[in-house]
C-alpha positions in Angstrom: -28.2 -9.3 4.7 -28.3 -10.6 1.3 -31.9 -10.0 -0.4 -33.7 -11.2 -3.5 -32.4 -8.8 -5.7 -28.7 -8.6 -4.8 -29.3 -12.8 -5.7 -30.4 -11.9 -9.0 -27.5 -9.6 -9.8 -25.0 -12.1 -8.3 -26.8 -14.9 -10.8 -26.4 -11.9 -13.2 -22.8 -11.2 -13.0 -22.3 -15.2 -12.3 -23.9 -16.1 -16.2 -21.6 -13.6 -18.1 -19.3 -15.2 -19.8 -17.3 -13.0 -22.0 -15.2 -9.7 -20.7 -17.1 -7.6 -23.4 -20.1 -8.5 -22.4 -19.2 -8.7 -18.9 -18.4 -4.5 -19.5 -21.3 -3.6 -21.4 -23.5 -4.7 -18.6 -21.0 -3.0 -16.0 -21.5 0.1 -18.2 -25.3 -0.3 -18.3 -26.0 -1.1 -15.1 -23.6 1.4 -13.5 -22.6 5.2 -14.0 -19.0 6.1 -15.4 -18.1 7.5 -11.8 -19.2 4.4 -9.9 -17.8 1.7 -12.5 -14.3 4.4 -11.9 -14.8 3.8 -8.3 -15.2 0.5 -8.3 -12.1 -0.4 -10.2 -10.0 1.8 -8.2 -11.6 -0.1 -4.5 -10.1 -3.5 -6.3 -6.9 -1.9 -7.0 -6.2 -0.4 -3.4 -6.6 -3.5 -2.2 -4.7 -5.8 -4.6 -1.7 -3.1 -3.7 -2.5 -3.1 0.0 -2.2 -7.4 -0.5 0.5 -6.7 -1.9 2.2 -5.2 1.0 2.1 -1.7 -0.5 1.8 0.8 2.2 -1.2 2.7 2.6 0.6 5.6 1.4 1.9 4.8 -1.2 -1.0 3.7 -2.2 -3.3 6.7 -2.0 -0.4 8.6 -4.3 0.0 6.1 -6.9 -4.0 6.1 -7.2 -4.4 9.8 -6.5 -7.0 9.2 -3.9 -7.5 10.3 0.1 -5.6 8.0 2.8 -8.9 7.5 4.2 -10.1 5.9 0.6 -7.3 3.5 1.2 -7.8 3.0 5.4 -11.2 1.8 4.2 -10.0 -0.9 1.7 -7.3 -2.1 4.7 -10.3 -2.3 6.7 -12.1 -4.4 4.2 -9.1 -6.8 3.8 -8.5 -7.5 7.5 -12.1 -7.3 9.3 -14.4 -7.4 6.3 -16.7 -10.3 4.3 -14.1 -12.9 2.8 -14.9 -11.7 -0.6 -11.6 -9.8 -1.0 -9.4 -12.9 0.3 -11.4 -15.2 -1.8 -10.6 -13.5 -5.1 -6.7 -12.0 -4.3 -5.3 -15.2 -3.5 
């Protein structure tokens, strides 16, 4: 369920326009670990859509197998929002 504030974020994140700016407000809004974890969530599953294997990816990103199960989750039985963006 999408509420009134995760709209204004979206809007948010929609009006930034330039990659530094688009950091800074990553940076502000989120904390070092979180921003970390985010970034590494895109790249398991840009590898995994890649047709890396699930083990292969948890050692190249030095994270747990069940880190990555989760992304391959996401990508075959999750929102659209991966398959939308990794085309």
């Amino acid at each position: 369920m999408v509420n009134q504030q995760i709209n204004e974020l979206v809007e948010t994140i929609l009006s930034l326009k330039k990659e530094s700016i688009a950091l800074a407000f990553l940076q502000n809004i989120l904390t070092p670990a979180e921003l970390d974890e985010i970034a590494i969530r895109l790249q398991i599953v840009k590898l995994l859509k890649k047709g890396i294997s699930q083990r292969e990816v948890a050692e190249k990103l030095a994270v747990s197998i069940g880190t990555v199960s989760r992304g391959a989750r996401e990508l075959k039985y999750g929102a659209p929002g991966f398959k939308n963006v990794l085309k």
